[in-house]
C-alpha positions in Angstrom: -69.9 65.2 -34.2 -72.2 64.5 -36.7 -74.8 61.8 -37.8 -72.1 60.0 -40.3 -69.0 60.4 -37.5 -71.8 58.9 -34.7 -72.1 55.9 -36.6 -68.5 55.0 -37.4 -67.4 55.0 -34.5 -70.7 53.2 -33.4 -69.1 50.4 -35.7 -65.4 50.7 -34.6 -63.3 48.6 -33.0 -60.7 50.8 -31.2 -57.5 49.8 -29.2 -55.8 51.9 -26.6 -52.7 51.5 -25.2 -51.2 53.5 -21.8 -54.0 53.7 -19.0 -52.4 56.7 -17.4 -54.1 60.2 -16.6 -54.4 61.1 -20.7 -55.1 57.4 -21.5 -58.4 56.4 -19.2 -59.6 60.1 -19.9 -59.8 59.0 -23.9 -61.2 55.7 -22.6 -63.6 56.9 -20.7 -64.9 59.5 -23.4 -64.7 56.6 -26.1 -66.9 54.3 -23.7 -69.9 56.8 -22.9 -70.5 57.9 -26.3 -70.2 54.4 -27.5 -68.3 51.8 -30.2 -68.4 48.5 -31.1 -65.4 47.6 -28.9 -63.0 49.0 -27.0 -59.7 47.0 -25.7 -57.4 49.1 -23.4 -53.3 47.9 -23.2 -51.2 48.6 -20.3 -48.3 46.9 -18.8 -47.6 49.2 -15.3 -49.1 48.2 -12.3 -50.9 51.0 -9.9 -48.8 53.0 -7.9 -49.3 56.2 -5.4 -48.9 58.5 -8.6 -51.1 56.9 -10.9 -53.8 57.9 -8.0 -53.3 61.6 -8.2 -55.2 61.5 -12.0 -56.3 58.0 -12.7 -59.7 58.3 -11.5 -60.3 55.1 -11.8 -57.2 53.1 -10.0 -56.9 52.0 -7.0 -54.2 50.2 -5.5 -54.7 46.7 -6.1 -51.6 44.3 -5.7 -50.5 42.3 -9.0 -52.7 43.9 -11.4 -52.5 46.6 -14.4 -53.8 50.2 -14.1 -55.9 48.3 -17.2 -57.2 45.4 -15.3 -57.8 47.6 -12.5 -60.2 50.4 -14.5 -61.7 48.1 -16.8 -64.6 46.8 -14.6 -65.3 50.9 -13.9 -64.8 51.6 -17.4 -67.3 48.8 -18.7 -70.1 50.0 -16.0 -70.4 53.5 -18.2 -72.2 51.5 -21.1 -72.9 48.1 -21.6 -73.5 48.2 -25.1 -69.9 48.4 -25.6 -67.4 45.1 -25.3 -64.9 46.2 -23.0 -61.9 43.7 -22.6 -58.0 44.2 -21.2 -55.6 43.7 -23.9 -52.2 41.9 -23.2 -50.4 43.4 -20.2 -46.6 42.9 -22.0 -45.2 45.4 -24.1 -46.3 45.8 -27.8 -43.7 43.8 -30.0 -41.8 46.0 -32.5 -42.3 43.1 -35.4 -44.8 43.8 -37.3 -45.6 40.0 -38.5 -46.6 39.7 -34.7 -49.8 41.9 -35.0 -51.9 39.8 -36.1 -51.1 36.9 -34.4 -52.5 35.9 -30.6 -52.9 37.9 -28.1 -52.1 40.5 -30.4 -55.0 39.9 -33.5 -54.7 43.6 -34.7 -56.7 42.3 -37.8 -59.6 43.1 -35.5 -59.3 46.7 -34.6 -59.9 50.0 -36.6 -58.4 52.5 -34.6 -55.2 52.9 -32.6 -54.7 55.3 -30.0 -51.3 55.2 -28.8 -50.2 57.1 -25.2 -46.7 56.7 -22.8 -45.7 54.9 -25.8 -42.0 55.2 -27.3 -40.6 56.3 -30.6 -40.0 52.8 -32.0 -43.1 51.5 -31.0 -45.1 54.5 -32.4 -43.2 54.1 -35.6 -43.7 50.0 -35.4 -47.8 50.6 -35.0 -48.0 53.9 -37.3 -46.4 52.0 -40.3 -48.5 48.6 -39.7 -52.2 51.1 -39.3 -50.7 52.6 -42.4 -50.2 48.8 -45.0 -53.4 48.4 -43.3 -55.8 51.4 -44.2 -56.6 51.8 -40.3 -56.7 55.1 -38.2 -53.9 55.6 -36.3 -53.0 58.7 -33.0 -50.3 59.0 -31.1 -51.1 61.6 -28.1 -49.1 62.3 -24.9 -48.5 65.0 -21.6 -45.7 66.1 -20.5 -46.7 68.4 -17.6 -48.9 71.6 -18.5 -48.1 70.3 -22.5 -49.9 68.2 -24.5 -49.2 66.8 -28.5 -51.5 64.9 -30.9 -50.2 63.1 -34.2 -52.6 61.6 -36.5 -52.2 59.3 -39.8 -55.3 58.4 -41.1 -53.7 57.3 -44.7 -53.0 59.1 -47.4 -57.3 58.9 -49.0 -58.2 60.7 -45.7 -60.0 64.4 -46.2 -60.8 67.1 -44.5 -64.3 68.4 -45.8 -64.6 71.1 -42.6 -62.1 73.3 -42.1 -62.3 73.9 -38.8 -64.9 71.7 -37.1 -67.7 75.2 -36.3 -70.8 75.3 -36.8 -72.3 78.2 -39.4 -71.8 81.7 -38.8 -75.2 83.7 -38.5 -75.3 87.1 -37.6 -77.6 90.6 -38.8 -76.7 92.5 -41.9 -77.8 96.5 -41.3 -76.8 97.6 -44.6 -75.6 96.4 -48.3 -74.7 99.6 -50.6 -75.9 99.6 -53.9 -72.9 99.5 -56.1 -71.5 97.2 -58.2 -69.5 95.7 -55.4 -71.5 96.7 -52.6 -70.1 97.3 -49.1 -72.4 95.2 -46.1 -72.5 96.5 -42.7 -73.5 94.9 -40.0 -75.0 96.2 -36.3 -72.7 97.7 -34.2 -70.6 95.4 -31.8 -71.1 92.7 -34.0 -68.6 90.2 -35.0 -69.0 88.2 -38.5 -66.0 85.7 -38.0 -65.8 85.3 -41.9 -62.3 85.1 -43.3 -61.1 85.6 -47.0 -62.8 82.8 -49.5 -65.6 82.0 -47.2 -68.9 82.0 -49.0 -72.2 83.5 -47.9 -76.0 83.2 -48.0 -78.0 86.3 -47.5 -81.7 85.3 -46.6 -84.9 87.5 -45.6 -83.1 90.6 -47.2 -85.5 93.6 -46.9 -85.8 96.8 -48.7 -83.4 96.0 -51.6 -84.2 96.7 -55.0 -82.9 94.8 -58.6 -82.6 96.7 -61.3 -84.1 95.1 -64.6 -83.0 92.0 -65.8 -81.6 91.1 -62.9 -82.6 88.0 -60.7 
């Protein structure tokens, strides 16, 4: 992730809602690699399905799948504040959120699952007034979809989240645009506008007045 990602979400408060299958998966991942909080919503109690990929429910009469996983949930890393959030349904009026039990003032991230449309929209638009980070994510059988808004100042600096290409150069020709080859069977992974460094470069000659 990086030393700079590390240590925001070291300093995050995040808020997730649905403590299904997808939800207690992000939950647990978010509680062993550690924040500054971590509340997790859910208003369905356990049932017999919820056991086939909630790893952490059990059937417990009267409680949440939340109130049920939490104590599990909290023994992965002390260091982070795990709490239950309200077990009733996340109000569509946004002058609620930051009002008791609610206090959405608090959090910095908002990961939404098994929620609906209007409550996605109702949350989305609030993170968004806000400046706070905001994903919606869900499964519907083998298929899976993520939606992120993390405001309109958010930027992508990596492109697509790899680490740096190295690989052997056998050859560079000597022309004015020069034609590299590499060993055979191997696989440079650049694509068009990527920029290179050539380092340790053996045998190759500049004419004079060149650097």
């Amino acid at each position: 992730m990086g030393v700079e990602a590390v240590a925001k979400q070291a300093a995050a408060n995040i808020f997730v809602s649905g403590a299904g299958a997808l939800g207690v998966e992000i939950a647990k991942n978010l509680v062993l690699s550690g924040c500054k909080s971590f509340t997790l919503h859910d208003t369905q109690p356990v049932t017999n399905r919820d056991l086939s990929g909630q790893f952490f429910c059990n059937l417990s009469e009267g409680k949440t799948r939340s109130e049920v996983c939490l104590p599990k949930l909290q023994q992965l890393n002390f260091y982070v504040r795990c709490k239950v959030g309200p077990t009733i349904p996340i109000p569509l009026d946004a002058a609620e959120y930051e009002k008791e039990p609610w206090n959405f003032q608090n959090i910095d991230v908002f990961i939404l699952t098994e929620a609906d449309y209007k409550t996605v929209i109702a949350v989305d638009n609030y993170c968004r007034s806000k400046g706070k980070k905001f994903i919606y994510t869900d499964l519907k059988g083998v298929f899976g979809r993520v939606f992120n808004d993390f405001g309109d100042n958010f930027e992508v600096l990596d492109k697509n989240g790899e680490e740096l290409q190295d690989c052997m150069v056998k050859s560079i020709t000597n022309e004015e645009e020069g034609v590299v080859t590499l060993h055979d069977n191997t696989k440079h992974n650049l694509e068009d506008g990527d920029e290179i460094m050539l380092v340790n470069v053996e045998g190759m000659k500049l004419k004079a007045g060149e650097t």
